[in-house]
N, C-alpha and C positions, 0 to 999 in steps of 0.2 A: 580232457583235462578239466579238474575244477575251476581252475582259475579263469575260466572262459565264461561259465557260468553267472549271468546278471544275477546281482541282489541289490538289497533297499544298503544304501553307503552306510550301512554301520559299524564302526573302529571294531567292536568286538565280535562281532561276525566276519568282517575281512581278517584280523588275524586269527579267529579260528579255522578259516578256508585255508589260511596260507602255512599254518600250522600241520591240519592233516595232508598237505600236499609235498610240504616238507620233509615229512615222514616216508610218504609214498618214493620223495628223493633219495631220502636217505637210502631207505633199501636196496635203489639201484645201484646206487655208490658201493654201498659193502657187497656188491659180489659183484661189481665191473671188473677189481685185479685180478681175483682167481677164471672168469671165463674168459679173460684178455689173455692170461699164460695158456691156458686150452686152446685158446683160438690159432694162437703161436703155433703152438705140437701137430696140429691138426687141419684138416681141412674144410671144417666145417665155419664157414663166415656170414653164416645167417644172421643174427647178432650184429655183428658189427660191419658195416661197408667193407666189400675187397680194397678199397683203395687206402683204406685208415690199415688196415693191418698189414697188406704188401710195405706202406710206409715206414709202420714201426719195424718189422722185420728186417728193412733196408737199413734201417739207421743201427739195429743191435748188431747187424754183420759190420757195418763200417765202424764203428766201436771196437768192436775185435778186431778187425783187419787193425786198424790204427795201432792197438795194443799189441797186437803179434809181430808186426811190423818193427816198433819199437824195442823187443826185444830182441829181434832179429838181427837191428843196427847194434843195438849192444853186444850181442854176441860176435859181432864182425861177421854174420850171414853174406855168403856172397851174392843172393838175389832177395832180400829182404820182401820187397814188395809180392813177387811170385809168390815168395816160403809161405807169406801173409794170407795170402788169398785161398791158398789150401788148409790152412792149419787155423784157420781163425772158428772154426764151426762149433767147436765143443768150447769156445769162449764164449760166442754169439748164444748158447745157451745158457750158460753160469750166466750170464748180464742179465739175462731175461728172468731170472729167479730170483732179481732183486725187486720186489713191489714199488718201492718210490722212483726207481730207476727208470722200470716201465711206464708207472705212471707217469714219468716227465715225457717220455718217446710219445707215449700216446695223446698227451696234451698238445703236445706241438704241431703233431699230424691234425689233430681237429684243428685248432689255430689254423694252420695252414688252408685247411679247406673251408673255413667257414671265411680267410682271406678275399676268397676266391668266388666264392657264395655270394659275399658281399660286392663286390665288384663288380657283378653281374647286375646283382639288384639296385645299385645305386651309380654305376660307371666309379667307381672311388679306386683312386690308385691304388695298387696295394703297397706302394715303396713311397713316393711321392702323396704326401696326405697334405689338404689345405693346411692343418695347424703346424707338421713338419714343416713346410713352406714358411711359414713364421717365424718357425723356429729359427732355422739357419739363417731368417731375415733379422734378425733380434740384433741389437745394440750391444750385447752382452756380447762379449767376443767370445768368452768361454763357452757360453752358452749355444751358439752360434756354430761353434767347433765341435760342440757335443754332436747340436742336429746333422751337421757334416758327417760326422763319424757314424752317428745313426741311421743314414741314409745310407750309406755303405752296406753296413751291418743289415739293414733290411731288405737289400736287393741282392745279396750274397744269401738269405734266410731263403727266401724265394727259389735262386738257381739249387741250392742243395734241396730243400724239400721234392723238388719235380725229380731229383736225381736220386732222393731217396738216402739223405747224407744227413752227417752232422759232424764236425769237427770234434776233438775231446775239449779242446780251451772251448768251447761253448757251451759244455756241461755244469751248471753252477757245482760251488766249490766243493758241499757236501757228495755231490753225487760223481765231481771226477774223485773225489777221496774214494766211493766206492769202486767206482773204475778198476782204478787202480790197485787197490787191495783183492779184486776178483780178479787181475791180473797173474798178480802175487800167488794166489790159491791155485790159479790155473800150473803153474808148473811147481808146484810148492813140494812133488814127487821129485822133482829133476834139479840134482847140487848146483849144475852149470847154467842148466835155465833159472833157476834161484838168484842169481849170481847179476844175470843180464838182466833180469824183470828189476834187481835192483838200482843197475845203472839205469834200465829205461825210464823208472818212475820219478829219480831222481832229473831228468832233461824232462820231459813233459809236466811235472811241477814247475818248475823254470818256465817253460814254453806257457801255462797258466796263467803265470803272475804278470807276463810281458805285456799284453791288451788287453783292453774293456770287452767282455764277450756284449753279445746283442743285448742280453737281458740288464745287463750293469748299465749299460749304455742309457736306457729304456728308463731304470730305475732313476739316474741318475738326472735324468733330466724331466722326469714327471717333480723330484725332491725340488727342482729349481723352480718349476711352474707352481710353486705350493701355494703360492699369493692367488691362484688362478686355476686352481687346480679342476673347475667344473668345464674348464673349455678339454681336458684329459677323454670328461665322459662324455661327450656330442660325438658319437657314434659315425658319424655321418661326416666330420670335419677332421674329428683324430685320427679316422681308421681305427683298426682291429687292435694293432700291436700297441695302440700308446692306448688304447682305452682299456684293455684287459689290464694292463700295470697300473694303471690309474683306480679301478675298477677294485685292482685284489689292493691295491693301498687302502682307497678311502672306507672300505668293508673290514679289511683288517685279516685278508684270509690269502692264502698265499696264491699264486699266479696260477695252479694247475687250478684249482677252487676254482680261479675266476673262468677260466678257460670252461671248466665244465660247466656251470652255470649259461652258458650261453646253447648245450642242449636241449632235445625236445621235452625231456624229463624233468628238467630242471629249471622249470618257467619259475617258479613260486620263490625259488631261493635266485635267480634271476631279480625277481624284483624286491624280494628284500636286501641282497647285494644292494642295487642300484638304490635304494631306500636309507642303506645304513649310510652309504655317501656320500647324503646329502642329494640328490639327483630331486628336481620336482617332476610334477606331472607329466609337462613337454618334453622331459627327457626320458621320463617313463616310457611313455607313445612312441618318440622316433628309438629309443633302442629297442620295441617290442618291433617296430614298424621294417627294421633293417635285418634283423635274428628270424623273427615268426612271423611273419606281415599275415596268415591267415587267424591269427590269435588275438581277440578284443578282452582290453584290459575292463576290468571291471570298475565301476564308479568311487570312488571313495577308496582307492587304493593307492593315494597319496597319502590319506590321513597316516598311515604309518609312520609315527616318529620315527628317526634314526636312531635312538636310544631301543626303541623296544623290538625294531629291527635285527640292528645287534645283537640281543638279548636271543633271539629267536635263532640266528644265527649260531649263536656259541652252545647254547642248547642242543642243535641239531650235530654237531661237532664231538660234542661227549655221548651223544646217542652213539655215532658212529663210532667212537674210541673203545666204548663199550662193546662192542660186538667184533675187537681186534681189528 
């Protein structure tokens, strides 16, 4: 990787290193979703860990099963959950031809492992983090309630990821809409199945609105910490889940963004992420120290405004929009 690479700390030589390595990102990004759907179809997992795609796999069948399931109980099925588990397979594939959809499954499964990664390399809880600890310890009672609620939410994250799960309320909103709608498409040949997908979608919109899923939870309490929002990115104190939200806030790019930055490929937008959000040096080092511990950051790679950061960020963004 270039970014490894010493030089004399010149501003316009560290962003033209970080520049062409962004690009070099970039390209992995624009054909990560089409050999992630291949990798689905097929048996070839050289590319990507067995353990990252058995997870996304798991989570697109229990998506469907959940979805089949649902119309089952609207239809008055007499064994809803059995009917589910056979007939869920030609759903588990429509889901998986949605790109953003995938993309969120596969962001969660690296989340999850890089969880766990971390926890090794630092003993850092993966549910119980010192700054959670705070949280629920806070004076704010609301606030207090949140971390309560998020501690749940993250030890619940945990037992479904091992299990290969995801609940639909834990799908942010856009993407249980497409859920749902690929629901809809799936029996969209059948009047009576037409009929049931519509009572189901109408109880699982309901079932949506009733709780905070993990990520609202997450959001919602990085928004409180905003007076403080740098103890979010101490990698080392927040854990994984409150620093990725904190991470895709303070960069301005959304949670899967944050999630992939913290791969091998993508050190350079790594640290202009961590750059644009204000993060200094010391926070440069321990979040390269806990993600790459074999990767030395270059000298003068603080100098990066967060203005010019960003800049470089939103750039690399319309590169990739450019190429679909």
């Amino acid at each position: 990787m270039a970014l490894t690479v010493p030089f004399t700390p010149d501003p316009g030589a560290i962003e033209a290193l970080l520049r062409d390595d962004l690009a070099h990102a970039d390209q992995v990004m624009i054909h990560m979703g089409p050999i992630l759907q291949h990798l689905l179809r097929n048996d070839d997992n050289s590319i990507f860990s067995d353990e990252i795609i058995a997870r996304v796999r798991g989570m697109l069948s229990d998506l469907a099963r959940q979805l089949v399931q649902a119309v089952g109980q609207a239809a008055g099925h007499d064994n809803s959950a059995a009917w589910a588990r056979e007939a869920s397979d030609g759903l588990a594939d429509m889901l998986a031809g949605n790109q953003a959809l995938l993309n969120h499954l596969h962001m969660l499964a690296v989340e999850w492992q890089l969880t766990e990664k971390v926890q090794g390399r630092l003993g850092l809880d993966p549910v119980l983090t010192p700054l959670l600890q705070d949280i629920i310890a806070s004076r704010d009672p609301d606030l207090a309630a949140r971390g309560m609620n998020l501690l749940a939410a993250q030890a619940r994250f945990g037992q479904l990821m091992r299990r290969m799960q995801i609940p639909l309320s834990e799908l942010p909103g856009d993407l249980h809409h497409i859920a749902l709608m690929t629901m809809q498409a799936y029996v969209a040949e059948d009047p009576s199945g037409l009929a049931a997908a519509g009572a189901a979608e109408s109880t699982l919109r309901q079932q949506r609105m009733t709780a905070a899923s993990r990520l609202e939870l997450l959001d919602h309490v990085i928004g409180q910490l905003a007076g403080d929002s740098g103890c979010g990115l101490k990698i080392d104190t927040a854990g994984i889940a409150l620093f990725l939200s904190t991470l895709a806030s303070g960069a301005g790019m959304s949670r899967e963004m944050a999630i992939m930055c913290t791969t091998e490929s993508q050190m350079a937008r790594m640290a202009l992420a961590l750059s644009a959000a204000g993060a200094d040096r010391t926070n440069l080092v321990t979040t390269f120290a806990a993600l790459h511990p074999q990767t030395s950051l270059p000298d003068g790679i603080d100098q990066i405004v967060p203005d010019a950061a960003a800049a470089m960020l939103a750039s690399s963004l319309m590169r990739r929009e450019a190429f679909g």
